[in-house]
Every structure is written in structure tokens, then in C-alpha cells.
VMD Tcl script that draws the C-alpha trace (Angstrom):
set ca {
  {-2.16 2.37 -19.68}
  {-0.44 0.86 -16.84}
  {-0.26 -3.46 -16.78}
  {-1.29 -4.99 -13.91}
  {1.12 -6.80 -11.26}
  {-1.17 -9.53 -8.73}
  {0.92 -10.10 -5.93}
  {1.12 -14.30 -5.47}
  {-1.33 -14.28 -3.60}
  {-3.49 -12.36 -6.22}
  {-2.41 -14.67 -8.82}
  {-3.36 -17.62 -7.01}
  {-7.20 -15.88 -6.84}
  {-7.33 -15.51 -10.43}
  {-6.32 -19.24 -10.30}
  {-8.71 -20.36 -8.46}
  {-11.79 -18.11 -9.71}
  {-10.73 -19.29 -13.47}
  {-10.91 -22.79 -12.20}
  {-14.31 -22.05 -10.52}
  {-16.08 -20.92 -13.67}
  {-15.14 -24.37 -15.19}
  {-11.59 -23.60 -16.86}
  {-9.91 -26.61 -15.32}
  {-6.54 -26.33 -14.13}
  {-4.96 -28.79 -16.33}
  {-5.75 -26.64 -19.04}
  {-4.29 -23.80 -17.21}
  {-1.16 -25.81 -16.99}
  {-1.10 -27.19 -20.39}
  {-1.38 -23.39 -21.54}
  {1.25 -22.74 -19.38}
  {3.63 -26.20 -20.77}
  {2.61 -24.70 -24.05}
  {3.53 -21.17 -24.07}
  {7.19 -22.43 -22.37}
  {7.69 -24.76 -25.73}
  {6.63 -21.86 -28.08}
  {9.70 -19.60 -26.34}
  {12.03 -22.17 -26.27}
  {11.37 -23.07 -30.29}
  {11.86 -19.14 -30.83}
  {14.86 -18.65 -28.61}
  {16.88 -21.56 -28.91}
  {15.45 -23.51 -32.28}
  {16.32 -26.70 -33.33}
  {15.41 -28.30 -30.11}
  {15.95 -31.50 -31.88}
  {18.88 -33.29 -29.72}
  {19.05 -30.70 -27.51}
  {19.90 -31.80 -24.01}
  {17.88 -30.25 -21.40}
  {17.79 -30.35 -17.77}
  {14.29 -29.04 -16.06}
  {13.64 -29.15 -12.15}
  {10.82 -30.24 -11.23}
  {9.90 -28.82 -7.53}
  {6.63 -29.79 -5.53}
  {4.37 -27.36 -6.88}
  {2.43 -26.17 -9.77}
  {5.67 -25.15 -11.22}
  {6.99 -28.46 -11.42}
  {4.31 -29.36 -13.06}
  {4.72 -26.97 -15.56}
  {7.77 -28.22 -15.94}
  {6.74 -32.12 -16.00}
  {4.39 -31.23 -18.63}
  {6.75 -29.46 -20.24}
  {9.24 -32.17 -20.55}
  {6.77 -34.25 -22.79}
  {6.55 -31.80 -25.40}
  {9.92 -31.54 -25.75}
  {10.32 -35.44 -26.22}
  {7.76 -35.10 -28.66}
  {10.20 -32.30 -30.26}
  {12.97 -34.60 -30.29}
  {15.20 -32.84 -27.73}
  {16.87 -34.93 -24.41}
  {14.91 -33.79 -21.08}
  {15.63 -35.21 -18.44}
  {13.61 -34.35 -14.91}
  {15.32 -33.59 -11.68}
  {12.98 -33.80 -8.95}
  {12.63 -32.64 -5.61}
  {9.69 -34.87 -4.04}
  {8.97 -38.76 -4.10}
  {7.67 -39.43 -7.87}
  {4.47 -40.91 -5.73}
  {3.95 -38.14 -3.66}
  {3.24 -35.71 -6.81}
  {-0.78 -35.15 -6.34}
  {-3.30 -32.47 -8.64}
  {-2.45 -31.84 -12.01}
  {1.47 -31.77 -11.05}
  {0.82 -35.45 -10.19}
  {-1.18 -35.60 -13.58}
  {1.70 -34.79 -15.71}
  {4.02 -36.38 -14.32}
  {2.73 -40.00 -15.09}
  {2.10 -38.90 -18.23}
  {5.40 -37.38 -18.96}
  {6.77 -40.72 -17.44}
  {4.21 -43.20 -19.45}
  {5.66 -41.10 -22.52}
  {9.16 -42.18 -21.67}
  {10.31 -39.07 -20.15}
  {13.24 -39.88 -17.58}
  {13.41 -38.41 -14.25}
  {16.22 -38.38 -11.39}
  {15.78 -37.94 -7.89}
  {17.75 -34.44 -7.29}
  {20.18 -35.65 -4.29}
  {21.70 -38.00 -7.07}
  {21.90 -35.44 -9.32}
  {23.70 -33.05 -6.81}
  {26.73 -35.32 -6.69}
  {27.22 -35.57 -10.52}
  {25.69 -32.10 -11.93}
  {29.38 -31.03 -12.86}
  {30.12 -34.39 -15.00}
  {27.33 -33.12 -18.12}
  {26.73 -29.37 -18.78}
  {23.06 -29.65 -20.65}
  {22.77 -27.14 -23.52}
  {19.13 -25.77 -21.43}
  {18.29 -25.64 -18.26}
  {14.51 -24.85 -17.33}
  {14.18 -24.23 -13.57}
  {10.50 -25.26 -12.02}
  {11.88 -26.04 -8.62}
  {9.87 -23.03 -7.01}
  {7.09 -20.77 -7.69}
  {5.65 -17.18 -7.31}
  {4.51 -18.20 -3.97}
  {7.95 -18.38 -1.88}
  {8.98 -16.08 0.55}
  {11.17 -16.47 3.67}
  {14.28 -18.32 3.66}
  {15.43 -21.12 0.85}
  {15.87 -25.01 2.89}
  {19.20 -25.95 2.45}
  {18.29 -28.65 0.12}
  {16.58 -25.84 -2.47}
  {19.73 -23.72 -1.62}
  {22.00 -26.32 -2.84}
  {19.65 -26.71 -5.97}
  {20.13 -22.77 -7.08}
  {23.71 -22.76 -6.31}
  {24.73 -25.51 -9.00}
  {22.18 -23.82 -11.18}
  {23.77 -20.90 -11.03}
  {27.10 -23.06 -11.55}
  {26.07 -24.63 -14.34}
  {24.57 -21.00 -15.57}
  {27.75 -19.94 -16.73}
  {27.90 -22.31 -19.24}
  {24.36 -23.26 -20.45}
  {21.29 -20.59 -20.88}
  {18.59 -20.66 -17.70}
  {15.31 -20.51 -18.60}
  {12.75 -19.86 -15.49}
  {9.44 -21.06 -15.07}
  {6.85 -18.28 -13.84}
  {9.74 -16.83 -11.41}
  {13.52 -17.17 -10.74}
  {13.48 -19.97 -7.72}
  {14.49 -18.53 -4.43}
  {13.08 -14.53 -5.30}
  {10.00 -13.31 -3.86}
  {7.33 -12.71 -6.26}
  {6.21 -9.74 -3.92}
  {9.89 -8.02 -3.18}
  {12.28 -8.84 -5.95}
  {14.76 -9.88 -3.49}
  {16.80 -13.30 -2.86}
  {15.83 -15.60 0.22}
  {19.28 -14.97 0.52}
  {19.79 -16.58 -2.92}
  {18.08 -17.31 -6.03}
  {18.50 -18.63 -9.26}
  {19.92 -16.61 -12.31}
  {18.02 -16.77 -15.15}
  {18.95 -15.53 -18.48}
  {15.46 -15.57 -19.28}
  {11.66 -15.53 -17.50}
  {8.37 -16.67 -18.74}
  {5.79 -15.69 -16.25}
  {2.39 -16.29 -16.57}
  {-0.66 -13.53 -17.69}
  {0.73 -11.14 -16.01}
  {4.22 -10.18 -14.40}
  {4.39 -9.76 -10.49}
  {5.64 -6.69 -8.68}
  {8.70 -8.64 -7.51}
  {9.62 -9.54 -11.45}
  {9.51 -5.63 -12.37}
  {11.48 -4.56 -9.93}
  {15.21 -2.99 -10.76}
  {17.04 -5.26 -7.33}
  {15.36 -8.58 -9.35}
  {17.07 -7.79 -13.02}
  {19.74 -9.50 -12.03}
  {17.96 -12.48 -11.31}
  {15.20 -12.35 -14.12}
  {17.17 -11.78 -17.28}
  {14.58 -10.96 -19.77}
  {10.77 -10.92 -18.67}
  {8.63 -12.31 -21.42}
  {4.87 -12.29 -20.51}
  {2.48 -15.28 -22.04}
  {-1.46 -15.27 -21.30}
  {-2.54 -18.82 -20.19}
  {-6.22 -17.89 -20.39}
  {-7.33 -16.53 -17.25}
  {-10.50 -14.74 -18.16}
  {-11.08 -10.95 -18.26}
  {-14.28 -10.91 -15.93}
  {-11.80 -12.68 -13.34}
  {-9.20 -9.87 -14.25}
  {-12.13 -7.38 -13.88}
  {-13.43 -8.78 -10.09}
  {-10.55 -8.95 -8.59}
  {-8.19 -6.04 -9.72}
  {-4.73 -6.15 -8.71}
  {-2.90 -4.46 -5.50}
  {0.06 -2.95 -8.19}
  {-0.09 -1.90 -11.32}
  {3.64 -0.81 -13.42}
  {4.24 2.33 -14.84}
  {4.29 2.43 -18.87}
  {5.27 5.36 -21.35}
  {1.25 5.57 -21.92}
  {0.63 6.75 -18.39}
  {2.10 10.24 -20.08}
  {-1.06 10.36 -22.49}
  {-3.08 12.01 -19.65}
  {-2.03 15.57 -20.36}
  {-4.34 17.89 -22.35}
  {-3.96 18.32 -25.44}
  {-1.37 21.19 -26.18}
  {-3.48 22.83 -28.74}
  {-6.04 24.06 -25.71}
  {-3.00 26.37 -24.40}
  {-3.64 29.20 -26.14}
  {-2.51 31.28 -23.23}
  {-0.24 30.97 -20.44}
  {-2.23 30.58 -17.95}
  {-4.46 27.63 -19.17}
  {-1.09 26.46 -19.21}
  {-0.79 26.83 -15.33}
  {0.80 28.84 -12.58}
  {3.23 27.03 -10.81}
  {4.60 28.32 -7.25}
  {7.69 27.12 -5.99}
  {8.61 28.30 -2.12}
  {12.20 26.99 -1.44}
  {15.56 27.95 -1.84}
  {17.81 29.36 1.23}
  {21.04 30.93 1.43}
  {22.86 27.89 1.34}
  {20.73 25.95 -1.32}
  {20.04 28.32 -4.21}
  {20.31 25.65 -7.06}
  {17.61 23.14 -5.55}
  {14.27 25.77 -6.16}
  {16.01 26.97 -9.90}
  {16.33 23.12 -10.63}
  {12.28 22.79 -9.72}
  {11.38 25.43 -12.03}
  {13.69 24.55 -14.97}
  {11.42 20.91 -14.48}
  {7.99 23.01 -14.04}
  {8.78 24.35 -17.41}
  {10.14 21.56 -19.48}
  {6.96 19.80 -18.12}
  {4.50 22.97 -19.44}
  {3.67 25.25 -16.84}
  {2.43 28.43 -18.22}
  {3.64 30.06 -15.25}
  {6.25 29.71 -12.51}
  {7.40 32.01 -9.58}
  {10.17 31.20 -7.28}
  {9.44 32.90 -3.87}
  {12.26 32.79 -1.60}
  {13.59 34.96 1.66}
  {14.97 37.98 0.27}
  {18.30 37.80 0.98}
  {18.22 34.12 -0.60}
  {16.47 35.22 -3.64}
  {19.46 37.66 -4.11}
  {21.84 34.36 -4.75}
  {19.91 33.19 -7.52}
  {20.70 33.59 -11.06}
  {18.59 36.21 -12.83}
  {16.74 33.96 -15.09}
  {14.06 35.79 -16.97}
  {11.72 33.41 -17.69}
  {10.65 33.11 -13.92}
  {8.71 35.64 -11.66}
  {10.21 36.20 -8.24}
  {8.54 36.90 -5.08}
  {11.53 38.33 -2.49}
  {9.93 37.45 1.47}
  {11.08 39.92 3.88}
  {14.26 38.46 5.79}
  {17.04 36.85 5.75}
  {15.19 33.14 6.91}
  {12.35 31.41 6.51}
  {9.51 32.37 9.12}
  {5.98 31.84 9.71}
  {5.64 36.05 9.77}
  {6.25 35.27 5.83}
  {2.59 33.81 5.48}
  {0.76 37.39 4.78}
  {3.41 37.63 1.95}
  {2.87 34.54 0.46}
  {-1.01 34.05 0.50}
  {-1.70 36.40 -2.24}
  {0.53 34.14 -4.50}
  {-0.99 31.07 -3.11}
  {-3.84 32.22 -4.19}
  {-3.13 32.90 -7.62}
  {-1.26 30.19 -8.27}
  {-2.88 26.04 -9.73}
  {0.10 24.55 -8.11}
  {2.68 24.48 -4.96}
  {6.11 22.87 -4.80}
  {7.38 23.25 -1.47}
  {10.86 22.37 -0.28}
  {13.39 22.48 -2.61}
  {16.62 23.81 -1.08}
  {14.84 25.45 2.08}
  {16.43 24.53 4.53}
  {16.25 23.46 7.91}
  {15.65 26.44 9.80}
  {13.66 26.54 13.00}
  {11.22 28.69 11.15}
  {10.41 26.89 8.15}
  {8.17 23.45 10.08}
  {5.78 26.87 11.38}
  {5.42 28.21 8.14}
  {4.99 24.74 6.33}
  {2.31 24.34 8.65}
  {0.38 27.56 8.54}
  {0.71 27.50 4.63}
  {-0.48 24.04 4.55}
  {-3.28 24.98 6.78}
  {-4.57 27.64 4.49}
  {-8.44 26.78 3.04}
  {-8.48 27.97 -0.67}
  {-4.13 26.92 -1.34}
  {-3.99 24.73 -4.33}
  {-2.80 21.01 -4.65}
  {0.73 20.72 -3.21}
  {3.87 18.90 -3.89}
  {6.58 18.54 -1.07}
  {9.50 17.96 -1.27}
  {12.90 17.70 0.03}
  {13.63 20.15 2.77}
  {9.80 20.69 3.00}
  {9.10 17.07 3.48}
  {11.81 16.94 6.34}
  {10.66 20.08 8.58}
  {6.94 19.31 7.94}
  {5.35 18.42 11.71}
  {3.78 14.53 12.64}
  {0.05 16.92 13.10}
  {0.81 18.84 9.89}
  {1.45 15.65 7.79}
  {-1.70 13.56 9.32}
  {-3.15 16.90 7.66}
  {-2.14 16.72 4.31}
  {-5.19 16.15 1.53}
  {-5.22 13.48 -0.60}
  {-4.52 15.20 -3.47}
  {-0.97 16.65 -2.24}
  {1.67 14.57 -3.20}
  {5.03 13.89 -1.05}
  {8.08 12.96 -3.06}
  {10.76 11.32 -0.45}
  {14.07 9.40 -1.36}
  {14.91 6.45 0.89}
  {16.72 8.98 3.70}
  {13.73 10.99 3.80}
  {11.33 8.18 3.94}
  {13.43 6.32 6.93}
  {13.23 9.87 9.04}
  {9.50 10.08 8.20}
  {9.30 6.05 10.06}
  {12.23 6.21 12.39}
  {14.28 3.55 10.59}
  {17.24 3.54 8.95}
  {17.70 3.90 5.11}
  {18.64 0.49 4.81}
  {15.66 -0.65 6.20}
  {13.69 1.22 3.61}
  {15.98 -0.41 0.65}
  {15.07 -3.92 2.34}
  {11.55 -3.33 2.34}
  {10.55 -0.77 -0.07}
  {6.77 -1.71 -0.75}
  {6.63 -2.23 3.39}
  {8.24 1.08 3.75}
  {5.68 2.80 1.12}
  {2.31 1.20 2.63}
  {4.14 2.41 6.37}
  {4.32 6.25 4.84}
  {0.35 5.82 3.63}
  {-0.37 5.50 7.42}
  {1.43 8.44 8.21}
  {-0.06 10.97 5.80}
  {-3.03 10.39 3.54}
  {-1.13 11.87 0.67}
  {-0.11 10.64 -2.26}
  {3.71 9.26 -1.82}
  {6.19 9.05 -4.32}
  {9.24 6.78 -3.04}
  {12.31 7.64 -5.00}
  {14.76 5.20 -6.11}
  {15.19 2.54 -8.15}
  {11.63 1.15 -8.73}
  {9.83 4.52 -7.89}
  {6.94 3.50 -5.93}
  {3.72 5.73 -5.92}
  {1.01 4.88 -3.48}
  {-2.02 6.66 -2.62}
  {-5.20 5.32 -0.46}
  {-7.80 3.53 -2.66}
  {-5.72 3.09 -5.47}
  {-3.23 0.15 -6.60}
  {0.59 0.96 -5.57}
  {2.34 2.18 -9.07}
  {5.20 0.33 -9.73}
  {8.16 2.35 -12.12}
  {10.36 -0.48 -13.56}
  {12.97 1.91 -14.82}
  {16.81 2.00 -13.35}
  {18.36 4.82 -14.89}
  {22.16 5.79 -13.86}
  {22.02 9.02 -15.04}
  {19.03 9.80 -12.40}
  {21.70 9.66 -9.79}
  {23.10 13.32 -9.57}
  {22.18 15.82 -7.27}
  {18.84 17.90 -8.00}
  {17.61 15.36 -10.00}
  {14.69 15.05 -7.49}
  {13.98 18.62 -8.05}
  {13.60 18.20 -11.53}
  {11.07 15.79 -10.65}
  {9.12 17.78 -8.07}
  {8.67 20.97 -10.84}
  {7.48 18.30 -13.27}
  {4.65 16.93 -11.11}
  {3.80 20.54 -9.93}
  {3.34 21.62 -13.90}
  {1.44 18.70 -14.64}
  {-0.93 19.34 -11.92}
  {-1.41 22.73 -12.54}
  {-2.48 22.06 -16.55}
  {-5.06 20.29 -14.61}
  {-3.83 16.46 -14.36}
  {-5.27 14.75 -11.35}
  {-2.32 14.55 -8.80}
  {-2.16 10.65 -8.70}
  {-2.00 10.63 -12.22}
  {0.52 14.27 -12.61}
  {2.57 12.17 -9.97}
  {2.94 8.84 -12.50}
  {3.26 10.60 -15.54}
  {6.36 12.85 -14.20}
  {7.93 9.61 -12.88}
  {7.41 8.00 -16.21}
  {8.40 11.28 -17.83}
  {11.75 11.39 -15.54}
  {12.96 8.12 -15.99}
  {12.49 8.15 -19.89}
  {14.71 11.10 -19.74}
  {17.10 9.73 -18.06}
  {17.16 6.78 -20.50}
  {17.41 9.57 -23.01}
  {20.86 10.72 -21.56}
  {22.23 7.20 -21.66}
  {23.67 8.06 -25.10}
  {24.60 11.25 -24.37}
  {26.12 10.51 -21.53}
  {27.15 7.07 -21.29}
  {30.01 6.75 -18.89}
  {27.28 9.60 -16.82}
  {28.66 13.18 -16.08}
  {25.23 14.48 -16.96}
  {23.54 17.61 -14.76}
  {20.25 17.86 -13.27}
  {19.73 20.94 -16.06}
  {20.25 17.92 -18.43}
  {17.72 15.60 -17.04}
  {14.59 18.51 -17.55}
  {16.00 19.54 -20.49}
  {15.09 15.89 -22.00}
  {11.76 15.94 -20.24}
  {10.18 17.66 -23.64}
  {11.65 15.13 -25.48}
  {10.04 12.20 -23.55}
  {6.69 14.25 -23.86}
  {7.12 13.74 -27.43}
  {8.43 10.62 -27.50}
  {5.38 9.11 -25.21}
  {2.71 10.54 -27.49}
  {3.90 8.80 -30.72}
  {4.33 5.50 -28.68}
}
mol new
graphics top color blue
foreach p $ca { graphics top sphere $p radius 0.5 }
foreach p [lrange $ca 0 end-1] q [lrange $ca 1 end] { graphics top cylinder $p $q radius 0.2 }
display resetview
């Protein structure tokens, strides 16, 4: 199922309890110095007269990379150690390994002499251990200049990071304002949210993963805050073969669509039934209902009038009522009507598990979303999200894992943040992490595809925080799918659920 993401600070628990139980943390680092030389002898073999430049910052890193620097001595390859902090000054294991490294015959330069004369001799490595998983804030101009030539010399030589890209945040993904390019990172047991994270690719390269021998009862005691999305997180739906009618399959009810927005609700239900609803009806104001194609594979339910209105309720409990699942939203509208009806229908005892999305999420009141159950599930892009916390959209791009854990105190629903690096959070539960960045996500309705999906896989009985992984892991490999397709893009929404069976496939053979 999903692999775990500690935070830094997380990590730095699972440190320290492995150290408690009697693991000492040389060994840790040795692991660490040993797992490094193992990637380095696969990627970039003969190391033999290689010449290879690691920095060595004040931290465990750089001691990972001190220790590091021996074994590639003992390979026959060239390091040579730039260093950030006194050689005398080094203390813990970091100060460990580098004596050794040094009583070995490992030569190290102080990095403000190597600053003047970096351009002179492009290494054929380069192995950054200047900073860790633990930075945040701003680089100090001395680390700044560091990552700049590194990213110089970068264009010329392969970058190799220790743990994490110096200068990213291990929590965010994002640059403090700058951070080394690597073409390639090795973290350590297990990758952090800010490594997984689409805005960090550039930064990471490749993310290879190497245990180090933290042990699983520490894993076990002190579970992490973030887990990321795999394709296994699909393997929660029944099996098909217990469908032998439509409606074990589900009844999915979609209330949206308006006079202007006829596609958005159509879109919902084309996902609904890509995803396996048994059932799906499309209830919509009459004279709305009237603009929508006449597909016959979908029950209608015409409201009287011309708008949205809370009188609409007595017409739309009975289907409520029959129905396993609500999507609410798509293509409604912003009516003055439709925030009264949201919140009578919300309001009702016996309705079903809802999704909301869109227009929906947008008109639904500050009382009515305090409201919401736990099981309903809101499914905001970055617009919606900033209305919902009275920011701007940038704000929630800057800060997407602040702006998700903001939304949780709103509502205690289960929120889906759209985007790049879905997030989905929900209260007692780790925040769900979707690694994906798929182009051909970006057209219009492709969030109603998504909404119809989570609705169907709720109503074939998936328990909404689950339905609401699953259809983002079901999404994005469908929009993966359309990469060949459609490489240049030019792909429809109608495209993107009409792969969704194929990633249903696809993630059960996995």
C-alpha cells in the first residue's frame, strides 16, 4: 500500500529511537556511506580514477559524505573533501569519520579556497553533503554560493545528493530560494514528503530509496505524518465478480449542472461510470436538464424551475434516499439559491456519503461546512481552496501542505487538494501525498472526472478516505495513460475517464 514519508523531524525520531535501542549511530552512518558507494558502483562503474568532489557540510550529512570519501579511496577513485566547518570543530560520528577519512589519506579543502578555483577542474562526480533533510528557511550566503557553482559545475559533471538536494526543504519541496540540482538522490529508509513532491523534480533528479537499518518496531511506534500514494492504493475495491447486479454495483447521484454549465455534471457521470457505479442519475433544474445531451445510460431527475432553489429539496430527497452516493457541484452554478439548498440537503439525517465539488464547494456556507461528516469528501483546486481561507491562489501554491492542514480546520471532511501533488487529508489519518504530475490532467472538467470517480467508488462501498486515494491514484495513472496518445496534449476530459478502466486494470496486475 502506500510508503511512508517522516517529515525531518520524524526522521530524526526514528534516529534517535534506533540509536536508543542500542543501534549506534555510526553504524547508521556507515549504512548510510555504504549504500551511497553501492549506487555510485552501479551508476557510474569503474570508479577507479574517477575524480570526485563531495561537500562535506556540518551535519550528519557531511558525515555521510566524509565517510563516504574513504570508501572511495579504498575503490581507487580521486575524492577530494570540500568542507564547510573548521576540520576541528567536526564533533559525533561526523567528527568520527572525518579523522578517519583523513588518517586514511583522504584530502580535504576548506570550501572558501575552493570557491575561487572551482571553475579551473570540472570533477567527473560531484556528491553534495553540504546540507541535510533538516533545513528550512533561507540558505546563508556562504551555502548559497556553494549551490550556485554546484549547479555551475552541474552542467558538466553528474550531481549526486546525499539524503536531500542542499537548499530544498525536506517538508515543502521548495528552494530556500535556491537549491542544488541533482541528477540523482539517495535518501535514506524512507523518502520525505518534500522529495515526492512534483515542484522538487527539478531539483531531485531520480529518487532512489536505500534502508540503513532503522528497525520496524521504531517504524511501527512512531508512524509517519504522510504517507504517498502508490498504484496499490487501487486494490481496495471489491472484487468485480460480487456485482452480479447493478445495484451492488452502486447508485450514484449527481446534483449539478445549470444553464450555463451543462458539460461539468455529464463529465461527473461519464467518471462515476468508468469508475463502476451500477447506477447514476443526473438531477438538474429542468430547464438545465433540457441542455444536456440525451445520453441513455444515465437516469434523469428534471427539478421544477429554471434555477437552483432550496423549494427543490422535497424533489430531491426521495433520490437521496435511494441513492449510496452524492456528488454535488459540478457545473451548478452560483446562484443565490443553490448555498440554501446545499445546506438543507446537507442537513438531511439518512443522505448518503457526499462528495463536493466545484460550484458546490464554492456556495457551500462557513456553518454548513463546520457541518460536514467526516466521511464526505471536498475536492478543491488551489482557487477554490484560497476562497475557502481568504488567501490568494498563490499563497496556496507556496504552501500547499499549510494550506491543506488550514482547510482540515475549516471542515472536518475529508479534503482532496488538486494540483500537482494531490494532497488528501482527513483528521486522524496521515496526509496522502500523490507524486504524479500529469500534463494531460490540465484541461477543463478534468476535476469532474475525478469527483464521479470518488462518488462510484464510494458507493461500491469503499470507505471515503480510501474511495478518495484510489480515484486520485486512478486519475493520475490515466492521465499518464494519455501521454502516448496524446503527447504534445489536446486530450478531453471524456478522454481522461475513458482511461480510468484501463488504470483499474492496470493497478490490479501491478
Amino acid at each position: 500500500m502506500s510508503d511512508a514519508l517522516p517529515t525531518p523531524a520524524e526522521m530524526a525520531v526514528w534516529d534517535r529511537e534506533t540509536i536508543r535501542l542500542g543501534l549506534a549511530g555510526s553504524v547508521l552512518m556507515e549504512n548510510a556511506a555504504r549504500e551511497l558507494l553501492h549506487v555510485l558502483r552501479q551508476r557510474f562503474a569503474p570508479l577507479r580514477e574517477k575524480r570526485i568532489l563531495l561537500l562535506m557540510g556540518g551535519g550528519n550529512n557531511g558525515g555521510d559524505a566524509a565517510c563516504l570519501a574513504r570508501h572511495l579511496l579504498d575503490e581507487g577513485a580521486r575524492p577530494l573533501v570540500i568542507h564547510t566547518r573548521p576540520l576541528g570543530a567536526a564533533r559525533g560520528d561526523a567528527g568520527r569519520y572525518l579523522r578517519l577519512a583523513r588518517r586514511c589519506g583522504v584530502p580535504f579543502l576548506p570550501v572558501r579556497r575552493w570557491l575561487h578555483t572551482f571553475r579551473q577542474t570540472v570533477p567527473d562526480l560531484l556528491v553534495d553533503g553540504l546540507l541535510g533533510t533538516g533545513f528550512g528557511g533561507a540558505l546563508r550566503p556562504l551555502e548559497l554560493s556553494c549551490v550556485r557553482a554546484v549547479n555551475e559545475l552541474a552542467a558538466k559533471t553528474p550531481v549526486v545528493a546525499i539524503d536531500i538536494p542542499s537548499g530544498l526543504s525536506g517538508l515543502t519541496g521548495l528552494p530556500g530560494p535556491e537549491a542544488v540540482r541533482a541528477a540523482l538522490t539517495v535518501t535514506f529508509e524512507a523518502a520525505k514528503p518534500g522529495l515526492v513532491l512534483p515542484q522538487a523534480t527539478p531539483f531531485v533528479g531520480e529518487l532512489l530509496v536505500r534502508d540503513i537499518g532503522i528497525p520496524r518496531c521504531v517504524r511501527a511506534a512512531f508512524p509517519p505524518s504522510f504517507m504517498r500514494l502508490t498504484p496499490d492504493d487501487v486494490r481496495v475495491l471489491p472484487d468485480p465478480a460480487h456485482y452480479t447486479h447493478k445495484g451492488k454495483a452502486g447508485h450514484v447521484l449527481i446534483v449539478g449542472g445549470c444553464a450555463r454549465y451543462a458539460g461539468a455534471p455529464q463529465l461527473a457521470a461519464r467518471g462515476a461510470a468508468r469508475a463502476g457505479a451500477g447506477l447514476i442519475t443526473l438531477a438538474a433544474p429542468e430547464q438545465a436538464l433540457a441542455r444536456m445531451g440525451d445520453d441513455p445510460t444515465l437516469m434523469r431527475l428534471a427539478l421544477p424551475g429554471g434555477v437552483w432553489s432550496p423549494a427543490q429539496l422535497d424533489d430531491l430527497t426521495p433520490a437521496v434516499r435511494r441513492s449510496s452516493a452524492l456528488v454535488i457541484g459540478p457545473g451548478m452554478g452560483r446562484d443565490p439559491g443553490v448555498s440554501a439548498l446545499l445546506d438543507a440537503l446537507l442537513a438531511l439525517p439518512d443522505r448518503p456519503h457526499a462528495v463536493i465539488d466545484a460550484d458546490g464547494l464554492v456556495s457551500l456556507s462557513s456553518s454548513a461546512l463546520a457541518r460536514l461528516r467526516p466521511t464526505d469528501v471536498l475536492t478543491p483546486h488551489p482557487g477554490e481552496a484560497a476562497q475557502k481561507l481568504d488567501c490568494d491562489t498563490a499563497a496556496v501554491q507556496q504552501d500547499r501542505v499549510g494550506a491543506v492542514r488550514a482547510l482540515m480546520e475549516r471542515s472536518p471532511a475529508i479534503w482532496v487538494l488538486k494540483g500537482a501533488g494531490t494532497l488528501i487529508a482527513s483528521a486522524g489519518k496521515p496526509i496522502y501525498v500523490s507524486g504524479w504530475d500529469e500534463p494531460n490532467l490540465a484541461v477543463g472538467g478534468s476535476g469532474d472526472v475525478l469527483a464521479g470517480c470518488v462518488g462510484a467508488l464510494i458507493a461500491q462501498g469503499v470507505d471515503p478516505c480510501k474511495a478518495a486515494c484510489a480515484a486520485v491514484c486512478l486519475h493520475a495513472m490515466a492521465g499518464h495513460f494519455l501521454r502516448d496518445a496524446f503527447a504534445r496534449r489536446g486530450n478531453t476530459a471524456v478522454d481522461i475517464a475513458d482511461q480510468i478502466p484501463k488504470a483499474l486494470a492496470c493497478s490490479q496486475t501491478l
